[in-house]
N, C-alpha and C positions, 0 to 999 in steps of 0.2 A: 102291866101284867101281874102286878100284886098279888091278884085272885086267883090265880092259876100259878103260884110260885110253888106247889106240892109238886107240879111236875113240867115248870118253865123254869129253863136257868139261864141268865144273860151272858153275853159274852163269852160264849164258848166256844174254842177251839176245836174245827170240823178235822184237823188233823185226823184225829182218833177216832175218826168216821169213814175215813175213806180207805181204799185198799191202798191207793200210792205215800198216805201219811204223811203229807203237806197239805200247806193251807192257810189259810187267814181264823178269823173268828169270826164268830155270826150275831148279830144284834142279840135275836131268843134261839132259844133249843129247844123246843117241846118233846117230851115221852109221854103221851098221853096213855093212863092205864085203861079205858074202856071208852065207847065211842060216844058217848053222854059229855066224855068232859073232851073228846077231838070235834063234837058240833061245837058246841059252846066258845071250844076257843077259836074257831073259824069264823064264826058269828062273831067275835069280838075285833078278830084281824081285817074283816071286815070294815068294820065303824069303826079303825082307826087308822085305813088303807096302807097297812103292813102286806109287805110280796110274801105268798108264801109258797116255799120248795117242800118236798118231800124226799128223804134219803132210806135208802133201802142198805145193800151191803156197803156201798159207796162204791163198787167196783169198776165203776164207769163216771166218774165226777172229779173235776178239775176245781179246786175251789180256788180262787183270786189270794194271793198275799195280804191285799188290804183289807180283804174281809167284807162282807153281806153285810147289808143292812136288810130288816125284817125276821124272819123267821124260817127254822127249818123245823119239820116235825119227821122223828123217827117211830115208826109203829111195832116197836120193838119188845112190848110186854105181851105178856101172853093170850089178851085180847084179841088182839091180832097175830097172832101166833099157831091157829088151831086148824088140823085136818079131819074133815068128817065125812065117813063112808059109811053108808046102811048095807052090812057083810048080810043080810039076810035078803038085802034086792037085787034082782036080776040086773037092775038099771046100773051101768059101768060107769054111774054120778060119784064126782069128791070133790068135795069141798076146800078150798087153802084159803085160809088170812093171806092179809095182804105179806105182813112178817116175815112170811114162812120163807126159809131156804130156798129154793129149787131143787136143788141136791136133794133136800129134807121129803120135800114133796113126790121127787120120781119114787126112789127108795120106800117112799109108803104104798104110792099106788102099785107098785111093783107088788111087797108084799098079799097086796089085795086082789091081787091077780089083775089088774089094770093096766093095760098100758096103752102105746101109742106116742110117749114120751120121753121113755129111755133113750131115745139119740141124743139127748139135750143133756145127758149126764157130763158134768165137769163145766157148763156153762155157769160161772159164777152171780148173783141175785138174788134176789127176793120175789117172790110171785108179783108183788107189787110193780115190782123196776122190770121184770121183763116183759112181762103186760104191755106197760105204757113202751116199753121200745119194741118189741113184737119181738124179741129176742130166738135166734134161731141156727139152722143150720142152711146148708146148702139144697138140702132136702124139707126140714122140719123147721116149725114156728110154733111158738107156743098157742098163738092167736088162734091156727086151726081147730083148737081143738076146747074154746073157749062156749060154754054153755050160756051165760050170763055173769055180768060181773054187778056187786055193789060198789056204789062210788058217794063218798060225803062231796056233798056241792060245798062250794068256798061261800054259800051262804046259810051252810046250814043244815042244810036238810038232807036227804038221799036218795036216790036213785036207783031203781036197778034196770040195768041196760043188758035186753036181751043180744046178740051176737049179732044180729041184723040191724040193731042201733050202733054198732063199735065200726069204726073201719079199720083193719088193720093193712096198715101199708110194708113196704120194704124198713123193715128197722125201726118201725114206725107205728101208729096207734092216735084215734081220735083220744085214748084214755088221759092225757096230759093237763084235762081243764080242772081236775076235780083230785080227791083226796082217793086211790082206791082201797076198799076193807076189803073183799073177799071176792073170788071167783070160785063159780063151777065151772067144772070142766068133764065133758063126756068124751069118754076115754074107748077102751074097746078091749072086752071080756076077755082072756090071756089065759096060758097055764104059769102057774108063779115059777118054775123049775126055769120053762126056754125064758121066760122075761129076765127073769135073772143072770141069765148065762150071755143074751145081749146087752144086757146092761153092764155089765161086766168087761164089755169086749168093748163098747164104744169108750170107758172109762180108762180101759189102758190105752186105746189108741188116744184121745185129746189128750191124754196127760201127756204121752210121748212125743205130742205134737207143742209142746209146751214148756216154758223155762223155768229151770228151780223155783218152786210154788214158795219157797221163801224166801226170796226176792222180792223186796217190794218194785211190782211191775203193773201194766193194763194192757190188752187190747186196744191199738190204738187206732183201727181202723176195718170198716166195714168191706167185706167182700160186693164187688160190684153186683150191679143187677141182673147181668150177663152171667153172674156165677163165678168170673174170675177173682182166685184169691188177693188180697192186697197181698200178702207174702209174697206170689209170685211176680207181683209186680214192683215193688222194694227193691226183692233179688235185680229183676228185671233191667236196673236202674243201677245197680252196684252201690245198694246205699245200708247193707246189711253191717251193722256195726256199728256205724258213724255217730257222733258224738257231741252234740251240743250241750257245753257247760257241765251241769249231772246229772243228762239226760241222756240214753243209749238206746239207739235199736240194737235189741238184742240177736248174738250171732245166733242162737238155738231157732229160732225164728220169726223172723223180721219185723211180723205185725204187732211186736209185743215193745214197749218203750221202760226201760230201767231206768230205775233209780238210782243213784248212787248215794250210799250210807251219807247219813248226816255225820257231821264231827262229833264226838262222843255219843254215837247212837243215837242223836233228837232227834227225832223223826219232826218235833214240831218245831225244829229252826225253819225260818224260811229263806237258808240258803244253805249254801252248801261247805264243805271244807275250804273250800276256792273263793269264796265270799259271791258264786253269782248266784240269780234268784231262779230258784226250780222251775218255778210253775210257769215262767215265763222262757223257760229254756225248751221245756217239754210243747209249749204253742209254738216255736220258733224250728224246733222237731220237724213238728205235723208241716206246718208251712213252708216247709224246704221238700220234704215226703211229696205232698202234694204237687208243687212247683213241677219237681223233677219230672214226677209222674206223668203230666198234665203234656211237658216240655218234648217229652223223648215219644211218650205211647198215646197223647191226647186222647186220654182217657182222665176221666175226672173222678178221683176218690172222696168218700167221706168218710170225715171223723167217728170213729162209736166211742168218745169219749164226751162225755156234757161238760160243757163251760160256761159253769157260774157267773 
């Protein structure tokens, strides 16, 4: 990766990538500044069959203690970082990089008079990472309201897949084969004052549904297809609390797994003050969660956490 060393660095720790701040290291790291040098280096991962992932906020990614081998690439420069609305057309089109916030994104189309996607306020990501999980609510999906997305092929080249090319499933999305740069999204013409004033309201209720945001925590599992919450089925089970190694469900609400401080604040030790190993306390969590779940209400939950 010589060629590409302006914005490949080896061996880096995805700690400082994810929202839970554990983790192993990854073979490369890519920031690619513009998408000339993100074909290029796919075309090179390519012809020297390196796996390659893509990380967004990291808010939903579990990374291994022992660490990736290949490559993770972050679309974190301003390249992919850009929202574009033509304020002079009727047409309720905008544009997001892949980079972009979520948060970042409602809050613009908002100002634009756009909505349709202020329920999704407080869902943590990147356009990119909710895309590919269809990222949603009980009601809403980002997917719905997806015009066509660009996507770099792992060989190179690009794509643009209009909405009747994408499937998006429960939590889910064909968008997973490829690299995504940007979507549109047709949205639906609003007054900026009421958008704002729901946006506003869905923002206090998930926060209030949700535990000291500085806590390093996740979302550790998807609301069934049924609609039923995993929280209420956690509860359901009496497993609100419980504690594997220094991993917690949280008492605030269930569906959310804490961390417990590293020893002098390292987030990138890979254990804990107790000396046991996080990442493998937090899968041992889920697999008890589920167990129980499965055991008492034979209902079968799933992870919304990615495991590297």
């Amino acid at each position: 990766m010589e060629e590409f060393r302006s914005f490949v660095r080896s061996n880096v720790c995805l700690a400082d990538y994810t929202r839970l701040g554990i983790g192993g290291t990854v073979e490369y790291f890519a920031e690619p500044e513009s998408e000339s040098q993100l074909l290029l280096l796919l075309d090179r991962c390519r012809y020297r069959n390196l796996s390659v992932r893509v990380i967004g906020a990291g808010s939903n990614v579990l990374v291994p203690n022992k660490g990736l081998a290949g490559i993770v690439i972050s679309l974190n420069k301003p390249a992919f970082c850009t929202i574009e609305h033509n304020a002079s057309s009727r047409e309720p089109l905008i544009t997001a990089g892949a980079g972009v916030k979520l948060v970042q994104f409602i809050t613009e189309a908002v100002t634009f008079g756009l909505g349709g996607v202020e329920g999704l306020i407080g869902i943590p990501g990147t356009i990119g990472g909710v895309l590919c999980d269809n990222a949603g609510t009980s009601n809403d999906n980002i997917g719905q309201w997806v015009e066509s997305v660009r996507v770099a092929n792992l060989d190179g080249t690009i794509s643009t897949l209009s909405k009747n090319e994408i499937t998006f499933g429960y939590r889910s999305s064909s968008l997973d084969t490829g690299v995504i740069l940007s979507a549109v999204f047709r949205l639906e013409l609003d007054d900026v004052s009421e958008l704002s004033k729901r946006m506003q309201k869905f923002w206090i209720v998930r926060k209030s549904q949700q535990p000291d945001s500085g806590l390093r925590l996740v979302m550790a599992f998807n609301s069934t297809k049924t609609g039923t919450s995993a929280s209420d089925l956690i509860d359901q089970v009496n497993l609100k609390g419980t504690q594997i190694g220094g991993a917690v469900i949280s008492d605030h609400n269930s569906n959310f797994i804490i961390v417990e401080p590293a020893i002098n604040g390292n987030k990138n030790s890979e254990q804990n003050n107790s000396g046991r190993d996080i990442v493998n306390d937090i899968k041992r969590l889920i697999q008890l969660v589920q167990d129980r779940i499965l055991e008492k209400t034979d209902v079968e939950i799933e992870p919304s956490l990615r495991v590297w």
